[in-house]
VMD Tcl script that draws the C-alpha trace (Angstrom):
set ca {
  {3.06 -14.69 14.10}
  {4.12 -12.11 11.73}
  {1.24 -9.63 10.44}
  {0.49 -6.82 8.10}
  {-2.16 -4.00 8.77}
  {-4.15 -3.07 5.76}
  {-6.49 -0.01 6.80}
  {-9.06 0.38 4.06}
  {-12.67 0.30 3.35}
  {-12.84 -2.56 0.30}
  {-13.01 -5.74 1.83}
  {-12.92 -7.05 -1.08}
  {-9.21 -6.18 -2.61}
  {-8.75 -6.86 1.25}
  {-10.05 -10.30 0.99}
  {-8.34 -11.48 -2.57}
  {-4.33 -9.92 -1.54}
  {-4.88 -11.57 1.83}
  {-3.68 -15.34 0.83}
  {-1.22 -14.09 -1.55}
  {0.77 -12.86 1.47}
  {-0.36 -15.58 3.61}
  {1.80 -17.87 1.26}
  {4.23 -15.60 2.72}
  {4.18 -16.49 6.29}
  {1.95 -12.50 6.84}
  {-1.61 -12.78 8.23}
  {-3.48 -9.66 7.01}
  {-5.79 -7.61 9.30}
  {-7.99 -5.15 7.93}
  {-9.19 -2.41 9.77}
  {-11.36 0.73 8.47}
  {-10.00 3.73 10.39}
  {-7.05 5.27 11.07}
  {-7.54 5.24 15.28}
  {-8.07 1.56 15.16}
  {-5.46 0.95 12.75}
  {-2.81 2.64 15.44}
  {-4.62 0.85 18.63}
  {-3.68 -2.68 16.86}
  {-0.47 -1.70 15.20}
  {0.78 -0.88 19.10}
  {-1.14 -4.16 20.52}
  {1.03 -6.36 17.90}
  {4.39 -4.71 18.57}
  {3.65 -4.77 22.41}
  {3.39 -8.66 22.23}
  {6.18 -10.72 22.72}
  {5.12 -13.66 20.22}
  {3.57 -11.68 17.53}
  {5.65 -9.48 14.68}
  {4.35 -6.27 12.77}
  {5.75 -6.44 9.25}
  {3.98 -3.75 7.85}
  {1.48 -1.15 7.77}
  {-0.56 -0.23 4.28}
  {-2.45 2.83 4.18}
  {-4.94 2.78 1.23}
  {-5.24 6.47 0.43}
  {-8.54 6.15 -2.28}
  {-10.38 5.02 1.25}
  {-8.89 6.73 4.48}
  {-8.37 10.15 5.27}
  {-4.86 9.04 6.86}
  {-3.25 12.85 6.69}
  {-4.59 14.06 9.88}
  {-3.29 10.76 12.05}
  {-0.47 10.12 10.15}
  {2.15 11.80 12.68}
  {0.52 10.17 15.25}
  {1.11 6.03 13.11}
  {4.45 6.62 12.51}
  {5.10 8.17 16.41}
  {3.19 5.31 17.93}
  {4.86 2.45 15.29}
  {8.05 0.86 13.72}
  {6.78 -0.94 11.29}
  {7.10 0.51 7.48}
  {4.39 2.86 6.91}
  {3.33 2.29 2.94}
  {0.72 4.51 1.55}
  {-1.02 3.13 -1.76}
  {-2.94 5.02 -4.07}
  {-4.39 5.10 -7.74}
  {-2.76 6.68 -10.19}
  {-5.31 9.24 -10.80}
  {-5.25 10.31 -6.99}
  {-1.96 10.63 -7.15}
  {-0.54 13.93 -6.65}
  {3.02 15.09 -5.76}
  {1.41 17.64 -3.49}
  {-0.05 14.46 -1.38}
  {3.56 12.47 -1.90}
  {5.80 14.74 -0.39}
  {2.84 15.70 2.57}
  {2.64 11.77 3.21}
  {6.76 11.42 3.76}
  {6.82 14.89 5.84}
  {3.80 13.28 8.50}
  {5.93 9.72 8.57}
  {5.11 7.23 5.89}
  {8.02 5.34 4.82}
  {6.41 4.90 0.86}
  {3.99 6.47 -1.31}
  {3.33 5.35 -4.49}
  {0.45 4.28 -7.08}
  {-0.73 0.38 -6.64}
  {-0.16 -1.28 -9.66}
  {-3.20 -2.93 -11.40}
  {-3.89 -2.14 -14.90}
  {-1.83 -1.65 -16.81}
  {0.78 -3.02 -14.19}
  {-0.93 -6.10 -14.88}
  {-0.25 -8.43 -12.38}
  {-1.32 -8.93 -8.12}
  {2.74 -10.39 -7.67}
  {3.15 -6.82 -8.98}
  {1.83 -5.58 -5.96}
  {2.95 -7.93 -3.76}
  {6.86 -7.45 -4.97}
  {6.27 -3.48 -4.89}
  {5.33 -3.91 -1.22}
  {8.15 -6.30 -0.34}
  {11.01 -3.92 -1.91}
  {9.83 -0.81 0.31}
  {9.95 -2.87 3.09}
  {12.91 -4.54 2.42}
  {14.32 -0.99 1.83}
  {12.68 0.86 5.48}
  {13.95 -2.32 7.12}
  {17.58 -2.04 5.67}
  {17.71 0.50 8.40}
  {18.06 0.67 12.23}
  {18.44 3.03 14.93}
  {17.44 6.65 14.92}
  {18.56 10.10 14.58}
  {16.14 13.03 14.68}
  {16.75 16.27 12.02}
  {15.40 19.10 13.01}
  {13.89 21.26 9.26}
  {13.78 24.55 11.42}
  {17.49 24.10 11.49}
  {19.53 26.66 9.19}
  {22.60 23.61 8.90}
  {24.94 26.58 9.81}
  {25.78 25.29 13.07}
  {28.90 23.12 13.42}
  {26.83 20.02 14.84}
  {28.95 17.19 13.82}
  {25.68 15.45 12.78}
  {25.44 17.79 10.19}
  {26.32 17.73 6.75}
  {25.96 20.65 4.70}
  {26.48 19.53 1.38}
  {24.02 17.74 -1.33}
  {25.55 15.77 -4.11}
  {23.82 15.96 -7.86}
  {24.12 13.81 -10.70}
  {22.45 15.91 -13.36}
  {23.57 17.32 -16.70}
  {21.43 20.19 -16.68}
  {23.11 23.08 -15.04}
  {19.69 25.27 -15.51}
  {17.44 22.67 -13.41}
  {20.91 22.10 -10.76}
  {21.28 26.19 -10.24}
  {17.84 26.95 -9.10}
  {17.99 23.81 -7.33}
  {20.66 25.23 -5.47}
  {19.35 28.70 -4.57}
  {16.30 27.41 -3.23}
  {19.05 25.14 -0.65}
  {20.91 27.35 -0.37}
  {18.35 29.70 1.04}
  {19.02 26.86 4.56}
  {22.65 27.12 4.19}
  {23.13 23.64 2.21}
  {25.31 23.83 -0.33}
  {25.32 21.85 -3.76}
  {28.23 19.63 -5.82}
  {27.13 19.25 -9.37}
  {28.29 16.21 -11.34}
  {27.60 14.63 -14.82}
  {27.91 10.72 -14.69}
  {27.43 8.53 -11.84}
  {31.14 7.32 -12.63}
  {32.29 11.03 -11.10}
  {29.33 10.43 -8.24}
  {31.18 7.35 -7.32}
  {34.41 8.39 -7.61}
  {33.73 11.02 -4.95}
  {32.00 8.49 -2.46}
  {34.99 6.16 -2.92}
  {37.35 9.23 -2.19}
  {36.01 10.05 1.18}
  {33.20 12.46 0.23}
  {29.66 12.47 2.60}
  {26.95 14.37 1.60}
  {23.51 15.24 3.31}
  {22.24 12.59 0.40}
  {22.96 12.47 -3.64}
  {20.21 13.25 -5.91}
  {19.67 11.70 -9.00}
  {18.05 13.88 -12.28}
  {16.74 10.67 -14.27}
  {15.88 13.23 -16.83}
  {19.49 13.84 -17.46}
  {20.68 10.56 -16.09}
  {18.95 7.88 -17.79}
  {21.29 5.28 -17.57}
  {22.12 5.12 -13.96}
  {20.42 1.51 -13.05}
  {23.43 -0.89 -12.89}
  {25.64 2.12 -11.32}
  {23.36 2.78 -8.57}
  {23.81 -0.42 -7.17}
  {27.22 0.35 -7.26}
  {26.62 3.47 -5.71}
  {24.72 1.70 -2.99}
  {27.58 -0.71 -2.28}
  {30.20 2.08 -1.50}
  {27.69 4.61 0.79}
  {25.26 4.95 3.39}
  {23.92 8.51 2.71}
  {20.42 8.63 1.11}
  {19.94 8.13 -2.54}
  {17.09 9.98 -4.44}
  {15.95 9.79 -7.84}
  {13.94 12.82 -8.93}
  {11.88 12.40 -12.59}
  {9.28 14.46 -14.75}
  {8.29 11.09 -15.93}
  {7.16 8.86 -12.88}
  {5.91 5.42 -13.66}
  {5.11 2.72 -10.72}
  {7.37 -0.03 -12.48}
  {10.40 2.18 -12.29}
  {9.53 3.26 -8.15}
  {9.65 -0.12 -7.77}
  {13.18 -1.26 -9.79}
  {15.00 1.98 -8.12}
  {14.22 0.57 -4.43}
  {14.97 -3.09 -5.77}
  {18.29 -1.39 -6.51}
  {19.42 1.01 -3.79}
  {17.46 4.20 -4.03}
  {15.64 5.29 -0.77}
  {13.14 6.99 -2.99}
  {11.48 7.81 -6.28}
  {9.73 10.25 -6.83}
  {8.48 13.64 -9.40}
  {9.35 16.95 -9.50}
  {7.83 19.55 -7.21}
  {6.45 22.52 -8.73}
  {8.66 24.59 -7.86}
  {12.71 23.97 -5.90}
  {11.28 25.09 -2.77}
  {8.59 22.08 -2.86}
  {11.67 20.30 -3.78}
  {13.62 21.47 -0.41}
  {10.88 20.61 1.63}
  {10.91 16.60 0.15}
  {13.94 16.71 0.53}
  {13.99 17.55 4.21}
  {11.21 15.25 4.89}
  {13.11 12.49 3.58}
  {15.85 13.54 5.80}
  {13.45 12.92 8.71}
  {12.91 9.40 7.87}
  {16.23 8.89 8.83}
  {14.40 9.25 12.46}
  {13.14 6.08 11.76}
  {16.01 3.90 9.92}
  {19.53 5.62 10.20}
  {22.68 3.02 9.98}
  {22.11 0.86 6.93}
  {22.66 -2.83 7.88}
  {24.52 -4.13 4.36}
  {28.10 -3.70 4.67}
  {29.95 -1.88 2.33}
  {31.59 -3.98 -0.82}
  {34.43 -2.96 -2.73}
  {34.53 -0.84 -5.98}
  {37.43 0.58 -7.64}
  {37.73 3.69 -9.26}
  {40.57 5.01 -11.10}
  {40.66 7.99 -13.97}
  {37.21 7.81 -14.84}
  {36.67 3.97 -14.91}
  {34.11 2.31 -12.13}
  {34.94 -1.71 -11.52}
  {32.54 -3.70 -9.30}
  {34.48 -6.84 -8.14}
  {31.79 -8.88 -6.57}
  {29.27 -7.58 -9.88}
  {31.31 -7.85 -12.61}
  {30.72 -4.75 -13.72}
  {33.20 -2.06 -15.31}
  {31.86 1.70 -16.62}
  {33.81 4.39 -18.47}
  {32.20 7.62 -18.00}
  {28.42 5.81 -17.27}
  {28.94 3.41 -20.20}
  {29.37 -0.41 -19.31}
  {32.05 -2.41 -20.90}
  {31.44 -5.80 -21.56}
  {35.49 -7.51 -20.74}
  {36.39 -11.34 -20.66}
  {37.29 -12.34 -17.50}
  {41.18 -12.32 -18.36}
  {40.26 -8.61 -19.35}
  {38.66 -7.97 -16.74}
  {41.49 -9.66 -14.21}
  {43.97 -7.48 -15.76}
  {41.99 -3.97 -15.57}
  {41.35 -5.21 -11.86}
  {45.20 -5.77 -11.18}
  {46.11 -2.18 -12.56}
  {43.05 -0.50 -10.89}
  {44.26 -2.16 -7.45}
  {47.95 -0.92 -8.29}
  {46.96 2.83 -9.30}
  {49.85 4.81 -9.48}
  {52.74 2.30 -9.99}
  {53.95 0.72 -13.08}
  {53.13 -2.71 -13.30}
  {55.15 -5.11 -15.37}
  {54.01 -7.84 -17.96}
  {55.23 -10.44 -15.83}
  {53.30 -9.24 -12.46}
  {50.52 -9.63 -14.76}
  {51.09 -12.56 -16.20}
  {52.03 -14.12 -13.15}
  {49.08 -12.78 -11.22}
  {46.22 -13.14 -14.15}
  {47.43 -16.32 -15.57}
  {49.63 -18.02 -13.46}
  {52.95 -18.18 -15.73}
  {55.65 -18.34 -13.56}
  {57.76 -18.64 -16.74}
  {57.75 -15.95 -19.19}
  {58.02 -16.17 -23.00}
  {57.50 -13.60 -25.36}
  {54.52 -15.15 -26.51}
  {53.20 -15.15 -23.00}
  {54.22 -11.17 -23.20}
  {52.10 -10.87 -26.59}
  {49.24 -12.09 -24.41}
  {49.60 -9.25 -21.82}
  {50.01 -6.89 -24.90}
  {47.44 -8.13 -26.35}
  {45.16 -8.13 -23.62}
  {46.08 -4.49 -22.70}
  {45.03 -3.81 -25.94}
  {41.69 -4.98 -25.98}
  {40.40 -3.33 -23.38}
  {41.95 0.30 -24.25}
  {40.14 -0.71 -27.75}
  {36.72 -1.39 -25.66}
  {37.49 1.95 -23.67}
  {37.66 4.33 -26.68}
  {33.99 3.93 -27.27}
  {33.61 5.70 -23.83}
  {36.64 8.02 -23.27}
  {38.15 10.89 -24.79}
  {41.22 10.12 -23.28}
  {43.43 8.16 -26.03}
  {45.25 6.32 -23.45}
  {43.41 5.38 -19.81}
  {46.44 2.37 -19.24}
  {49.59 3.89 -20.15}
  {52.40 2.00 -21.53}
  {55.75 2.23 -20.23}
  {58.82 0.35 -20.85}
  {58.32 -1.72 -17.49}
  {54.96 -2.17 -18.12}
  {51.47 -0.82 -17.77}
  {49.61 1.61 -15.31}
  {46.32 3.06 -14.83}
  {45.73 6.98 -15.32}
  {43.90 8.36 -12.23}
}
mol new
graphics top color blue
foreach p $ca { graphics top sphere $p radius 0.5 }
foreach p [lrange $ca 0 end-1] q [lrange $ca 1 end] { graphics top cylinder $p $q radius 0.2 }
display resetview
């Protein structure tokens, strides 16, 4: 049997969630203390029929600090701490992840609207602790000087601001982490694709706004942690960044240093679920362009392009050939199938080719990203 542990005090919310999730196949136990809460989390993973599929911590109810450590040493299951959204303080966020909780985060309701609200919040932060396995400890007291080939000393940040990136930077620098600045996700990606690991990449929404469709891009092509840091937090968009990739959501600190220590405590998580299980899935990127095969998705410098799919084919076939000269009747005989070629079918290539460079220089300062030779066509990188 597969059960969640609700520890609360209203029986009441208790009482009306508890059928929504067992349409799910999850019994609900409710239990008003943190010590019991631990003594049946450890009786259910102990048994050999019975499955813990989560933990909820309702934080209006429970003073969960204190025990906290203690959960998350004695469990596996996903430790999700709920609260309203006028307890809700970053001060109490970033303490929560730094004693072992998995997710912290406002409940819906009003005006979220909806209980399936709820329900699908829980479900994507479980879906996103369980996308993880195995464990490997990080020690904060650390000064990441040493040459521990667990170690990675360098952060990755996707943020136009260069004020709010430098005195992110002293402040981690201050533990001997260093810090790569970038502007678009399309650079971000480019990096990842290129070989680079970093301690995790940190996302500025702020500056950033349009990351959404990249960062499951982003997703597809790493396994380092992914955090989206915001001065404008809302419970809907927690929700759609763990649907699509991000290991967290979360507000600014006060201060960098409050923003160090989140950070570290997310690193600790990893103690807990290390070794993503999805497998990586291809995306190309070539001079500034970002091409999802399995999403259908193509970006010049963070904007999408909307391509047919014989446009699309074609950018595919240069992207896969960066560096050499393709000809028009490679393409043609790779996109389309000719194995005869006519001028007209060469006016199609042409034409093609054209289209998309038209559909690029909405998004690139660069008057030419496909070069045209007298052979044929290739890709600028």
């Amino acid at each position: 049997m597969k059960y969640y542990i609700s520890i609360e005090k209203n029986k009441e919310a208790f009482e009306f969630y508890k059928p929504l999730w067992a349409t799910r196949g999850v019994e609900g136990i409710m239990v008003e203390t943190m010590s019991v809460g631990i003594r049946r989390a450890v009786e259910i993973e102990n048994s050999k029929d019975d499955e813990l599929f989560f933990i909820d911590i309702v934080a209006d109810d429970i003073d969960f600090m204190p025990d906290l450590k203690r959960l998350s040493q004695e469990t596996n299951a996903p430790i999700l701490i709920a609260t309203s959204q006028e307890h809700y303080t970053t001060k109490e966020h970033h303490e929560a992840l730094n004693n072992g909780a998995d997710f912290y985060a406002p409940y819906c309701g009003d005006p979220c609207g909806k209980p399936e609200d709820d329900i699908e919040g829980v479900l994507s932060a479980v879906n996103s602790a369980n996308q993880r396995a195995g464990k490997r400890k990080i020690d904060k007291t650390q000064t990441f000087n040493d040459s521990s080939e667990n170690t990675r000393k360098k952060i990755m940040a996707v943020d136009k601001d260069k004020s709010v990136h430098n005195k992110q930077t002293e402040a981690w620098e201050k533990i001997g982490v260093e810090s790569l600045r970038v502007d678009t996700m399309n650079e971000a990606i480019e990096k990842i694709i290129k070989g680079g690991e970093f301690l995790f990449i940190a996302i500025n929404e702020d500056t950033v706004p349009d990351f959404w469709e990249q960062l499951r891009l982003m997703r597809d092509v790493t396994d380092d942690q992914i955090y989206i840091i915001t001065s404008s937090y809302e419970v809907a968009k927690h929700t759609k960044a763990v649907n699509y990739g991000a290991d967290t959501y979360g507000a600014f600190a006060d201060d960098p240093s409050g923003d160090v220590a989140a950070g570290l405590a997310l690193l600790d998580l990893q103690d807990k679920r290390s070794g993503r299980k999805n497998p990586k899935t291809p995306v190309l990127a070539v001079g500034g362009v970002i091409l999802s095969q399995s999403r259908q998705l193509v970006f010049v410098n963070d904007v999408k392009i909307e391509l047919q799919k014989k446009e699309f084919d074609v950018l595919e076939y240069l992207m896969q050939n960066n560096g050499y000269t393709v000809s028009s009747e490679d393409i043609l005989q790779i996109v389309w199938g000719h194995t005869v070629i006519t001028e007209d079918a060469s006016d199609l290539v042409r034409g093609t080719v054209s289209r998309i460079r038209q559909k690029f220089a909405v998004a690139s300062d660069k008057e030419y990203i496909i070069t045209e030779a007298k052979k044929g066509y290739k890709m600028l990188s």
